[in-house]
Backbone as CSV, one residue per row, in Angstrom:
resi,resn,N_x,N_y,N_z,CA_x,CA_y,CA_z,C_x,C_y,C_z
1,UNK,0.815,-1.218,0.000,0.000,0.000,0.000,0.846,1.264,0.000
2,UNK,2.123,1.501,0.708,2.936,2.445,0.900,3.502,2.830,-0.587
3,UNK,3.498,1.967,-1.331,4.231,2.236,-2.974,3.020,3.277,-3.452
4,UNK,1.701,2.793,-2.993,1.064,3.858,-3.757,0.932,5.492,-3.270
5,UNK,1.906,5.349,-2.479,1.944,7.077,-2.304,2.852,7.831,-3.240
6,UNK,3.581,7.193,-4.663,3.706,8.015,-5.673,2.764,8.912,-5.813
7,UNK,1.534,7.840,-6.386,0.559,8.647,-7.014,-0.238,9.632,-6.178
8,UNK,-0.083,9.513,-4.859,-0.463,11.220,-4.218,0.433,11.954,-4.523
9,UNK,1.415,11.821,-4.711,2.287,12.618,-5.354,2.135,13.765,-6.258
10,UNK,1.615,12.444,-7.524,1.285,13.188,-8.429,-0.413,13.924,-8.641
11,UNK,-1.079,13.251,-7.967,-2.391,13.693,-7.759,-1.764,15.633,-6.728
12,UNK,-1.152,15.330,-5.670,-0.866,16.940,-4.962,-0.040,18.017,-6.320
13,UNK,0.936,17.036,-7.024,1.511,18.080,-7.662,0.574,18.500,-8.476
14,UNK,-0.251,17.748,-9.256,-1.033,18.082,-10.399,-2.087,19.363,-9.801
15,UNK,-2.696,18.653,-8.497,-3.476,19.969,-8.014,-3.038,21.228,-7.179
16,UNK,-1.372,21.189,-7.481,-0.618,22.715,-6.566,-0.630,22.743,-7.725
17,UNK,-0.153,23.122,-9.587,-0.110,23.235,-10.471,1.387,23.295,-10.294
18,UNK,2.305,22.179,-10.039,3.680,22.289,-10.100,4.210,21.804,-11.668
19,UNK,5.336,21.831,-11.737,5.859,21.427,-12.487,5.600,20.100,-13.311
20,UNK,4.475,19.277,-14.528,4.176,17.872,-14.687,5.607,17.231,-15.015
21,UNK,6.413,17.341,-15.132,7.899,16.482,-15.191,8.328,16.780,-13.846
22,UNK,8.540,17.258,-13.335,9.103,17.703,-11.819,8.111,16.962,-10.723
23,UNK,6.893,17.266,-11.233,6.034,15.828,-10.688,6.476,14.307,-10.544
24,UNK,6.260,13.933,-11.838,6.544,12.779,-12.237,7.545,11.943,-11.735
25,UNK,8.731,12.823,-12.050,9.943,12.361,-11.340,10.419,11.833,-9.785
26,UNK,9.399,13.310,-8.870,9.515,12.818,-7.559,8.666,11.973,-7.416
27,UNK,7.197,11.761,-8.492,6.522,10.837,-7.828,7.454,8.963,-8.185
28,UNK,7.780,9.403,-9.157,9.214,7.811,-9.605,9.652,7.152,-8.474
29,UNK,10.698,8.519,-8.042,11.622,8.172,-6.762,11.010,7.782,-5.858
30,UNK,9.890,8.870,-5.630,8.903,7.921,-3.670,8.845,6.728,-4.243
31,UNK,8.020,6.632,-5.356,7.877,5.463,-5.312,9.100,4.069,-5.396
32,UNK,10.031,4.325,-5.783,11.084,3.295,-6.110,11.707,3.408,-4.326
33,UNK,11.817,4.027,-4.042,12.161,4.263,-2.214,11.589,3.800,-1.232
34,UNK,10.468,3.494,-1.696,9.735,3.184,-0.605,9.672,1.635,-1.057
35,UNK,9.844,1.303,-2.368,9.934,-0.408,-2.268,11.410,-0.777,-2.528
36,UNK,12.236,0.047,-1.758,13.406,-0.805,-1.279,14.801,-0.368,-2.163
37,UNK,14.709,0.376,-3.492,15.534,0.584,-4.358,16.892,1.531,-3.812
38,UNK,18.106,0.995,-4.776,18.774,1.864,-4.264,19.420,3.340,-4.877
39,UNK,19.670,4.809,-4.225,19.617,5.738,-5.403,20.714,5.390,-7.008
40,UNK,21.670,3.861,-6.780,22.181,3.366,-8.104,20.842,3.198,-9.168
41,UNK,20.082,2.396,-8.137,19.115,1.754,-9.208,18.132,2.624,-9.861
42,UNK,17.894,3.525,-8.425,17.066,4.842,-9.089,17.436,5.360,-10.565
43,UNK,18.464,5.626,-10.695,19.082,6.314,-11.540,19.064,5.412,-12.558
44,UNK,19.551,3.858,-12.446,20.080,3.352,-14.162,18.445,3.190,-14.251
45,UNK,16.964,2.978,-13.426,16.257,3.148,-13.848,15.375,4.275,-14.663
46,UNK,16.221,5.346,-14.356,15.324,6.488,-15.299,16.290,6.392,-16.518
47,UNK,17.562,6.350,-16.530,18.306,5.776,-17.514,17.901,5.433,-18.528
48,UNK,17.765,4.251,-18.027,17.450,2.706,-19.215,16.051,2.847,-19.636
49,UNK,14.826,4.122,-18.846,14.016,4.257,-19.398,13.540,5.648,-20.380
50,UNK,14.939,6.367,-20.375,15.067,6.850,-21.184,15.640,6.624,-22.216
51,UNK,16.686,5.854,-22.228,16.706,5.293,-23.365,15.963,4.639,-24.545
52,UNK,15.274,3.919,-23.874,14.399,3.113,-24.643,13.067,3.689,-25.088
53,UNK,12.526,5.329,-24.359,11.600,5.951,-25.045,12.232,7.382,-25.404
54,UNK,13.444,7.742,-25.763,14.138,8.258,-26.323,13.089,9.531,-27.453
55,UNK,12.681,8.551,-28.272,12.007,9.005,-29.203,10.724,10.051,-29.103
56,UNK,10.094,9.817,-27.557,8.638,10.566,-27.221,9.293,12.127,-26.787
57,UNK,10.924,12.033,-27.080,11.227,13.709,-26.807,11.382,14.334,-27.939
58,UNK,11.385,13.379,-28.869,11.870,14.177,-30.325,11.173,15.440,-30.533
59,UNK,10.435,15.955,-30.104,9.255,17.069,-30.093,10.244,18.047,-29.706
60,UNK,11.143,18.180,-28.483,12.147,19.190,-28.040,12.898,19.649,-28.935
61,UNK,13.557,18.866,-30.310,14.410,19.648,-31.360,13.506,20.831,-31.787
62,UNK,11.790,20.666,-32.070,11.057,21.816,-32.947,11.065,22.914,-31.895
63,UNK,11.277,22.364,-30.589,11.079,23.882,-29.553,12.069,25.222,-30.297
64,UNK,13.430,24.787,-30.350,14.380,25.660,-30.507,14.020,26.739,-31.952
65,UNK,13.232,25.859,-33.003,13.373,26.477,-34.372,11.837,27.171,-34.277
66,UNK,11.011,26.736,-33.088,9.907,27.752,-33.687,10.245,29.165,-32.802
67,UNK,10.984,29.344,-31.773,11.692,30.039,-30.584,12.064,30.732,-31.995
68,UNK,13.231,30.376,-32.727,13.542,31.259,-33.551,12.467,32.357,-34.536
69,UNK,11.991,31.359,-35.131,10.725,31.748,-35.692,9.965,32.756,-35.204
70,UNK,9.706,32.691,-34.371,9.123,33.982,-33.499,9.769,34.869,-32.916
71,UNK,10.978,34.647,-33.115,12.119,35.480,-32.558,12.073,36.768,-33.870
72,UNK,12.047,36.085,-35.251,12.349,36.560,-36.259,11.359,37.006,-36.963
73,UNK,9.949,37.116,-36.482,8.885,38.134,-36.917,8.013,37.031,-38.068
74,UNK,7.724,35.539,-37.354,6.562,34.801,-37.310,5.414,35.041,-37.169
75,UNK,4.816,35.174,-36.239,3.812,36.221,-35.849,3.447,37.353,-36.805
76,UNK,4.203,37.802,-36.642,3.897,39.446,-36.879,3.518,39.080,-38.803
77,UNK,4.469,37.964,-39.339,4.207,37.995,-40.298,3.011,37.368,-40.792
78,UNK,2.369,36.214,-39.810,1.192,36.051,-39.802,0.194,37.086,-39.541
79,UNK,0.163,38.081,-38.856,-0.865,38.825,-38.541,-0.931,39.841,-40.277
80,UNK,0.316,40.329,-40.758,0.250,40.733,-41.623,-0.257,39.999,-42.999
81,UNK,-0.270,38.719,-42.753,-0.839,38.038,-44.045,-2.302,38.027,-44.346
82,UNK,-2.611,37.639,-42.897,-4.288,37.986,-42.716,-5.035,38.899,-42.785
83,UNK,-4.287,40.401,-42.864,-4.987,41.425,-43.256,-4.774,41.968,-44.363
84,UNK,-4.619,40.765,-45.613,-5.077,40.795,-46.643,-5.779,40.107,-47.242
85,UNK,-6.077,39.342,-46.051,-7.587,38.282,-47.268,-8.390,38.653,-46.405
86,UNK,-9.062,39.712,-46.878,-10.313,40.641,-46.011,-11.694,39.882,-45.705
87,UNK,-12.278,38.617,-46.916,-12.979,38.077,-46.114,-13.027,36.499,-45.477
88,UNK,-11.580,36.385,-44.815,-11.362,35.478,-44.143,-11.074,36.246,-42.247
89,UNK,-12.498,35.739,-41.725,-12.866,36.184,-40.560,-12.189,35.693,-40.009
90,UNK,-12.469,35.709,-38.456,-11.557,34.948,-37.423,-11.845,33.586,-37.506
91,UNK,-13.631,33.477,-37.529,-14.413,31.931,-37.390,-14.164,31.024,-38.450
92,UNK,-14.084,31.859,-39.641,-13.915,31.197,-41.214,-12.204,30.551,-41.175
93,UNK,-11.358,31.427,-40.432,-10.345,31.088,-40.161,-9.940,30.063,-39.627
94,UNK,-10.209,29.919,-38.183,-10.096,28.512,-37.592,-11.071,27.606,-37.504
95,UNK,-12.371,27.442,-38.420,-12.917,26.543,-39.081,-12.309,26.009,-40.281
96,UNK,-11.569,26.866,-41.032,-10.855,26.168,-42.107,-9.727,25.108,-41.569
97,UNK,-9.119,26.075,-40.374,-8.274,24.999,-39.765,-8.470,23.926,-38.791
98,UNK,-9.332,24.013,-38.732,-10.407,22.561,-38.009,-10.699,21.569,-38.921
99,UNK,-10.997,21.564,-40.279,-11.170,20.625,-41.155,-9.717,20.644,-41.644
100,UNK,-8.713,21.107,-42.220,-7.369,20.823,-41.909,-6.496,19.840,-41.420
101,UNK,-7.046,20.161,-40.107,-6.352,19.654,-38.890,-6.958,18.359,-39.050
102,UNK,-8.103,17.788,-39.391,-9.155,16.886,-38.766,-8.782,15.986,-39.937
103,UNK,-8.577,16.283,-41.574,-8.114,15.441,-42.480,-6.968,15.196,-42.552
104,UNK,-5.700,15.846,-42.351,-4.176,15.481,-42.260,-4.218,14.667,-40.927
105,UNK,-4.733,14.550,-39.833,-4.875,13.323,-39.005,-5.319,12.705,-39.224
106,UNK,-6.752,12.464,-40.389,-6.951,11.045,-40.468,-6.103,10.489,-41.567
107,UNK,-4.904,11.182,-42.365,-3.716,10.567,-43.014,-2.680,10.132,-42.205
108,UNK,-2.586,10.100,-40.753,-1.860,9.930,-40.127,-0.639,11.654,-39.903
109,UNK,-1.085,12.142,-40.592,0.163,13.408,-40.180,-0.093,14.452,-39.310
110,UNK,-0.183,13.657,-38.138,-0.449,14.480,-36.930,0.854,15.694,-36.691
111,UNK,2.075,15.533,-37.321,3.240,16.278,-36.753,2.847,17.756,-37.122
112,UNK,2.247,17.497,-38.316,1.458,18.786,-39.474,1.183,19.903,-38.287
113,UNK,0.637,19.706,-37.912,0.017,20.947,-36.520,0.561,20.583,-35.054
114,UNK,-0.527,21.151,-34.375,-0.178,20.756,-32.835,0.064,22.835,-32.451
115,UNK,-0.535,22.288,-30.763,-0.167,23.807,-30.450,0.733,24.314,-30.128
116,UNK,2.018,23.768,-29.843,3.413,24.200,-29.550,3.631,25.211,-31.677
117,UNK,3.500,23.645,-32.128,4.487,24.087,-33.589,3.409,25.064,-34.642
118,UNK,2.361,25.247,-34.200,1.087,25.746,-35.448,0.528,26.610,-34.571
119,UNK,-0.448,26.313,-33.874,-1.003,27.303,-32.915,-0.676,28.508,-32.421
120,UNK,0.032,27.722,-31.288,0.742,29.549,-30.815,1.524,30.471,-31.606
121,UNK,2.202,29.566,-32.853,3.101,30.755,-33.331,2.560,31.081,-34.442
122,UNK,1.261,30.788,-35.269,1.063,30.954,-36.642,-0.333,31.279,-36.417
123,UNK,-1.371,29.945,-35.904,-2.946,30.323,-35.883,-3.646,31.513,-35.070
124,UNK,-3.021,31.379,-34.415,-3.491,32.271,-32.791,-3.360,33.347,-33.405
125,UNK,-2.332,33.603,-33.669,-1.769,35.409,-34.253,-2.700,35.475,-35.640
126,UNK,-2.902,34.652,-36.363,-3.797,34.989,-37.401,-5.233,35.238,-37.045
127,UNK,-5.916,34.848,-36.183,-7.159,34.455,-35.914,-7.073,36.337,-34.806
128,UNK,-6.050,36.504,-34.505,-6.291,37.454,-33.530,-5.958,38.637,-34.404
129,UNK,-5.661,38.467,-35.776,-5.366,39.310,-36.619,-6.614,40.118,-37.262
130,UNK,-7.056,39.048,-37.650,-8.294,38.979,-38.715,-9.302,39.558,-37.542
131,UNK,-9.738,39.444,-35.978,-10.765,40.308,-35.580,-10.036,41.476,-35.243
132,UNK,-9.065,42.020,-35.335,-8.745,43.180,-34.803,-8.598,43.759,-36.621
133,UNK,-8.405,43.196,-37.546,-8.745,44.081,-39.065,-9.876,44.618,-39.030
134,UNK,-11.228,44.075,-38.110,-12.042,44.758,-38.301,-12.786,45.513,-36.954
135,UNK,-11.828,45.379,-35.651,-12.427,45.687,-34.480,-11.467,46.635,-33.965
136,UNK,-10.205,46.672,-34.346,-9.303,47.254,-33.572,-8.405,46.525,-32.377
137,UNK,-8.372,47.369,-31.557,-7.233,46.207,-30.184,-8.526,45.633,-29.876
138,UNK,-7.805,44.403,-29.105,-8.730,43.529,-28.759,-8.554,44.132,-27.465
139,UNK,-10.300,43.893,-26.308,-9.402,43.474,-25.008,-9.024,42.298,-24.045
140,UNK,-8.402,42.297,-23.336,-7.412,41.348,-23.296,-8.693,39.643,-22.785
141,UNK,-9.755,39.636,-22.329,-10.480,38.881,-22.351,-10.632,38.251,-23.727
142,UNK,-11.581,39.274,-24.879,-12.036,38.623,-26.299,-10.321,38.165,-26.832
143,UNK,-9.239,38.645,-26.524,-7.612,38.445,-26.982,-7.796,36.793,-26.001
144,UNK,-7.516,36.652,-25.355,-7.752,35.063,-24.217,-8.683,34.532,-25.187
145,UNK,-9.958,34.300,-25.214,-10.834,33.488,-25.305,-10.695,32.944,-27.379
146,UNK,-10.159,33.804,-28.094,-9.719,33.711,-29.498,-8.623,32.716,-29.450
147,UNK,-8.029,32.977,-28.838,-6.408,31.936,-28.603,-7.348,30.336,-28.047
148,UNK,-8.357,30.546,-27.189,-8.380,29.392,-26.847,-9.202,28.543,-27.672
149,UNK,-9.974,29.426,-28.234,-10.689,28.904,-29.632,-9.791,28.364,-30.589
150,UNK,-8.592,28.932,-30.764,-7.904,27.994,-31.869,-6.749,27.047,-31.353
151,UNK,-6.713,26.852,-30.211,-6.232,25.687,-29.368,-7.522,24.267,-29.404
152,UNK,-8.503,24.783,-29.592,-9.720,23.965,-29.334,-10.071,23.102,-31.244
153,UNK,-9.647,24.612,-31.836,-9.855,23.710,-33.337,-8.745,22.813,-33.321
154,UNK,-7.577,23.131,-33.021,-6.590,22.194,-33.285,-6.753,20.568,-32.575
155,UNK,-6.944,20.486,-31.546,-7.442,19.628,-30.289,-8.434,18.810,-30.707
156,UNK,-9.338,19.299,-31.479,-11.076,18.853,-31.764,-10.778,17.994,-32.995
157,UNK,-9.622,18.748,-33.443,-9.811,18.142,-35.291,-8.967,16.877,-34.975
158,UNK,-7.565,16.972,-34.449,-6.789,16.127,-33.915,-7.051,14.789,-33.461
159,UNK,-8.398,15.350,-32.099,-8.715,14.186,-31.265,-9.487,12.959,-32.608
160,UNK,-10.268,13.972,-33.414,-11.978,12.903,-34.240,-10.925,12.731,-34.852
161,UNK,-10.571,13.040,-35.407,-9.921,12.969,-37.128,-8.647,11.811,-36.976
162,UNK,-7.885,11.558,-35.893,-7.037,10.728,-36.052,-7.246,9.190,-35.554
163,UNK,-8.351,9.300,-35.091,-9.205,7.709,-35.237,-9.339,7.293,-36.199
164,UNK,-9.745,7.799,-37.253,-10.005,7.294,-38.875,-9.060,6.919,-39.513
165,UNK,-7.478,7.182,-39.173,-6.148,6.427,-39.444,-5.833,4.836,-38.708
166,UNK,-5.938,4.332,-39.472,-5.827,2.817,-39.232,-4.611,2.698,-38.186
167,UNK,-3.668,3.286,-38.669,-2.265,2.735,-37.673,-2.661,3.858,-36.233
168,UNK,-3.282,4.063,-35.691,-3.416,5.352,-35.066,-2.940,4.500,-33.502
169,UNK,-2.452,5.125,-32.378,-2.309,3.697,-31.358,-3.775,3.566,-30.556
170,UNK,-4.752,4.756,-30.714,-6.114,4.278,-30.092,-6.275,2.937,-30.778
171,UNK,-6.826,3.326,-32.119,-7.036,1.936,-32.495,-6.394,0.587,-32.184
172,UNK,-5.085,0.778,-32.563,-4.363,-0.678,-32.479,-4.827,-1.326,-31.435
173,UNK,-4.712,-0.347,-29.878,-4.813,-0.729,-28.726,-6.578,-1.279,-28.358
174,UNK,-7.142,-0.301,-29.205,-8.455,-1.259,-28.884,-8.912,-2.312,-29.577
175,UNK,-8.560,-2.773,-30.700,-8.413,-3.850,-31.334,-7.664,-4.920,-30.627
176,UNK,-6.725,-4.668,-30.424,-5.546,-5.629,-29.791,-6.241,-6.078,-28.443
177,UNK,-6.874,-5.061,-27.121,-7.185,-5.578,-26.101,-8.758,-6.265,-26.250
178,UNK,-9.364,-6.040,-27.236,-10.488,-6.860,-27.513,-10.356,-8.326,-28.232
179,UNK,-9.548,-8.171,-28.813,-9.247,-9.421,-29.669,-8.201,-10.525,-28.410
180,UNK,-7.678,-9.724,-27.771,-7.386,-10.821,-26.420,-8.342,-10.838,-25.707
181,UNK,-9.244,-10.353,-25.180,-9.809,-10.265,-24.036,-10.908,-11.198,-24.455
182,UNK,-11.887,-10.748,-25.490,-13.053,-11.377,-26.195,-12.952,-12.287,-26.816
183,UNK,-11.814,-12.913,-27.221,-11.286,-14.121,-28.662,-12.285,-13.482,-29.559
184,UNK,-11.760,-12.271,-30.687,-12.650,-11.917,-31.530,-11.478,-11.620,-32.683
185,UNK,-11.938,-11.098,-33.870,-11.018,-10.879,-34.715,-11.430,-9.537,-35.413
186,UNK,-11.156,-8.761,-34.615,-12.016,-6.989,-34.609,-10.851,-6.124,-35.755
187,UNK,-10.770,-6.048,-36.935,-10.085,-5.126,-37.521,-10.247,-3.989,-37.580
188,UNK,-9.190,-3.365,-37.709,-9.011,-2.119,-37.445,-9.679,-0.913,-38.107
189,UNK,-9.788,-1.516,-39.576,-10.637,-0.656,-40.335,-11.805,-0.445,-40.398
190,UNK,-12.710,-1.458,-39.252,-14.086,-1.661,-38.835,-14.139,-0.122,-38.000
191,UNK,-12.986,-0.322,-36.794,-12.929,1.009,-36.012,-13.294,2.139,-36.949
192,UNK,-12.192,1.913,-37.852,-11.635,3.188,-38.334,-12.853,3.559,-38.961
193,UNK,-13.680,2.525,-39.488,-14.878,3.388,-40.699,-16.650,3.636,-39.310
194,UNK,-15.968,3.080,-38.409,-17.354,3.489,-37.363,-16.582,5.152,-37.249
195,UNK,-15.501,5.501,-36.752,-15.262,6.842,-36.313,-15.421,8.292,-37.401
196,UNK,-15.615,7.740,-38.527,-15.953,8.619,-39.612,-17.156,9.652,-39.275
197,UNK,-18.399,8.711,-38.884,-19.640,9.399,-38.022,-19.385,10.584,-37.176
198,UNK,-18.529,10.074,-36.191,-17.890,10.967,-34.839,-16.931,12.133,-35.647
199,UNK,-16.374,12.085,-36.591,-15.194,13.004,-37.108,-16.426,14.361,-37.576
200,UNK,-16.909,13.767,-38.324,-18.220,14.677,-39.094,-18.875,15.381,-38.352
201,UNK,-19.754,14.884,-37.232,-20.559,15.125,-36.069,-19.905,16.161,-35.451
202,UNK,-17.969,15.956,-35.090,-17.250,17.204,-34.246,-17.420,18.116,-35.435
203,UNK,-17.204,17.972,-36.524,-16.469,18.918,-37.562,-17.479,20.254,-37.517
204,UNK,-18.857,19.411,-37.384,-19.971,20.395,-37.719,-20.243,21.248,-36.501
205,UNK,-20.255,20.283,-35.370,-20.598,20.999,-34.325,-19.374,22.024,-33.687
206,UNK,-18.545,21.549,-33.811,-17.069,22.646,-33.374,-17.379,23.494,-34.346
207,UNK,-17.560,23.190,-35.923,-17.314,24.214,-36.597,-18.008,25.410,-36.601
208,UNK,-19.802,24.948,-36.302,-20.465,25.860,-36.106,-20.139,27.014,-34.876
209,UNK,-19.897,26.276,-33.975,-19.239,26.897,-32.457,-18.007,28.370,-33.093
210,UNK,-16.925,27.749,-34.153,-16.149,28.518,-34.205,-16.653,29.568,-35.545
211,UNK,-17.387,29.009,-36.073,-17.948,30.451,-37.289,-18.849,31.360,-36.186
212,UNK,-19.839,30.787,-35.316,-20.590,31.733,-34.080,-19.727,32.919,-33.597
213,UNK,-18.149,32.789,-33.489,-17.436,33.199,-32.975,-17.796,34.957,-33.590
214,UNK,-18.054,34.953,-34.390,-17.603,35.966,-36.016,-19.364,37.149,-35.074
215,UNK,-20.159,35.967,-35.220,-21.387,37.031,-34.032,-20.841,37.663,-33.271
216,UNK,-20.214,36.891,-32.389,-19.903,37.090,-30.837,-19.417,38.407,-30.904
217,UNK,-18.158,38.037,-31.510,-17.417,38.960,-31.842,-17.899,40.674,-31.739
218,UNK,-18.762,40.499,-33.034,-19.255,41.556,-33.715,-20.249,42.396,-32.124
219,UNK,-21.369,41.312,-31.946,-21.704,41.751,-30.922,-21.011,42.384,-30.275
220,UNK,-20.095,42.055,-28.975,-19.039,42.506,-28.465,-18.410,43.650,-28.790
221,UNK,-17.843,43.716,-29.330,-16.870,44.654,-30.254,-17.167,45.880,-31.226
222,UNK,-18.364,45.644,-31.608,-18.902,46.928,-32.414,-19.121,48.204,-31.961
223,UNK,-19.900,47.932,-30.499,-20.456,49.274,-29.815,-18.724,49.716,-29.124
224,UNK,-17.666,49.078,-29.301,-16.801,49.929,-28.650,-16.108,50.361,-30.147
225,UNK,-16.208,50.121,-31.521,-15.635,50.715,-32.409,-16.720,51.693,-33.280
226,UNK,-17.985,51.718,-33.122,-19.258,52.450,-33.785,-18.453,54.399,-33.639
227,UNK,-17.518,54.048,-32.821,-17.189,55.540,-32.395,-15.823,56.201,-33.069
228,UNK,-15.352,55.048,-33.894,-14.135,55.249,-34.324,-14.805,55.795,-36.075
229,UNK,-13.204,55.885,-36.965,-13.190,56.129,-38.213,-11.855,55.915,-38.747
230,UNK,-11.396,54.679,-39.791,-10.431,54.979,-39.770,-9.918,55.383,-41.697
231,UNK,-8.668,55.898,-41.261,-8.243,56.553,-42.104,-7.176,55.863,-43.140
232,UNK,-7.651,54.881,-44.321,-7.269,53.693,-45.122,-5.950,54.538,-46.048
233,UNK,-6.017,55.703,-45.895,-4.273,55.929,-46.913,-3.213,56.218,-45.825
234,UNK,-3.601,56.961,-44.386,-2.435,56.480,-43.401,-2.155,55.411,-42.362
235,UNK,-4.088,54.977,-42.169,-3.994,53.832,-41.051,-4.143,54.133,-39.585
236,UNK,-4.182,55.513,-39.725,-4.803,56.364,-38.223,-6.104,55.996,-38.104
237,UNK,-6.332,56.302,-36.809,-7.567,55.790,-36.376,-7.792,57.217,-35.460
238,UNK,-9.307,57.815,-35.563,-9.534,58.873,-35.009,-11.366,58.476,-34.545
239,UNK,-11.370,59.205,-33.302,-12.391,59.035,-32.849,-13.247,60.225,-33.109
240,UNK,-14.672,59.578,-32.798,-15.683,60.213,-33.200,-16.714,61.180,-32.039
241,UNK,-16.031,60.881,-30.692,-16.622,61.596,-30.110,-17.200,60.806,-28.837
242,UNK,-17.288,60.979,-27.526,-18.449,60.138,-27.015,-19.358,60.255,-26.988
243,UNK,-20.966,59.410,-26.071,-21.821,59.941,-26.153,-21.896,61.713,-25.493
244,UNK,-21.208,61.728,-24.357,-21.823,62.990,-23.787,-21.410,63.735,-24.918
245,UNK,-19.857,63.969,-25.169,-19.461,64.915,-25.873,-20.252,65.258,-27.310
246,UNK,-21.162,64.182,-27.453,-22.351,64.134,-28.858,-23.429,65.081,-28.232
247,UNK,-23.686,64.539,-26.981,-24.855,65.340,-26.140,-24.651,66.721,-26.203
248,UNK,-23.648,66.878,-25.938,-23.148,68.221,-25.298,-23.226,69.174,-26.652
């Protein structure tokens, strides 16, 4: 019973919001400590188990080059791209990239996106581009809740869409533990063509969610720009007055 006080471990770290690797790790050690190990073994055990999943870090080489990327006016060059295809909204935006996202995963090319390498440094800034072409600064709430909208297309399209890839490891794994468990002979492409339903079903319903956005928006955002005017050969923006000062 004492071994399982790793996992309070990781259950306290997860709910102080510490570090999830800094977690993990101490929750390893309690646990290898408390059933007897020694700090040699500790060690060739994180070792030898890094070695052998070596590969689930490969993700850390893209950290450095999108760091650059955004170092070097990524962003900025996304925001500038988007305020030239005038009627590609924010919603039209990351609905396009929701079906995107949702068909290059069911080809298996999940590497294609993701929110480290696509999101934060390319979608987000576009999507936050395209409502401020027609709203101005955002504030920093409708700026939050846009970002999380296109964390959500990416996520949504990702999750449906990469069931429908045969080699995917959901599948394998539920094939594989049914076909032991049940003596059945469940192929994979049975999965794969039931999840087609579910891919469609998100596509529409996220998608609608993220074109709504383009209302919201407008709602929101209009009565604080109804007061502006702006000026398309320098790009100044001059106001129109408030109400009192209209009153007055």
């Amino acid at each position: 019973m004492l071994v399982l006080l790793g996992v309070l471990v990781v259950v306290l770290g997860f709910a102080t919001k510490r570090n999830p690797l800094l977690v993990v790790a101490i929750s390893g050690i309690v646990t290898a400590g408390i059933d007897g190990q020694s700090p040699n073994e500790i060690l060739t055990t994180f070792g030898s188990s890094f070695a052998t999943s070596r590969s689930v870090t490969v993700f850390v080489i893209t950290l450095p080059v999108i760091g650059l990327l955004e170092r070097y006016g990524l962003r900025e060059q996304g925001r500038i791209l988007i305020t030239r295809l005038a009627r590609l909204t924010t919603g039209r935006l990351l609905a396009l990239y929701l079906l995107l996202r949702q068909v290059t995963a069911a080809f298996g090319l999940m590497s294609i996106g993701g929110p480290a390498q696509t999101v934060r440094p390319l979608i987000a800034p576009m999507a936050e581009g395209a409502a401020e072409r027609r709203y101005g600064k955002l504030p920093d709430k409708v700026r939050e809740r846009v970002r999380s909208m296109a964390a959500s297309a990416d996520n949504v399209g990702a999750f449906f869409g990469e069931d429908i890839f045969l080699a995917v490891g959901s599948i394998l794994l539920i094939t594989g533990f049914a076909n032991a468990t049940y003596h059945t002979h469940l192929e994979p492409l049975k999965l794969a063509l039931w999840a087609i339903p579910s891919a469609v079903c998100a596509l529409i319903i996220h998608g609608g969610r993220l074109l709504h956005q383009d209302r919201r928006l407008a709602r929101e955002l209009k009565p604080l720009t109804t007061g502006t005017t702006t000026d398309t050969t320098t790009g100044t923006t001059t106001g129109a007055g408030t109400s009192e000062e209209a009153g007055a």
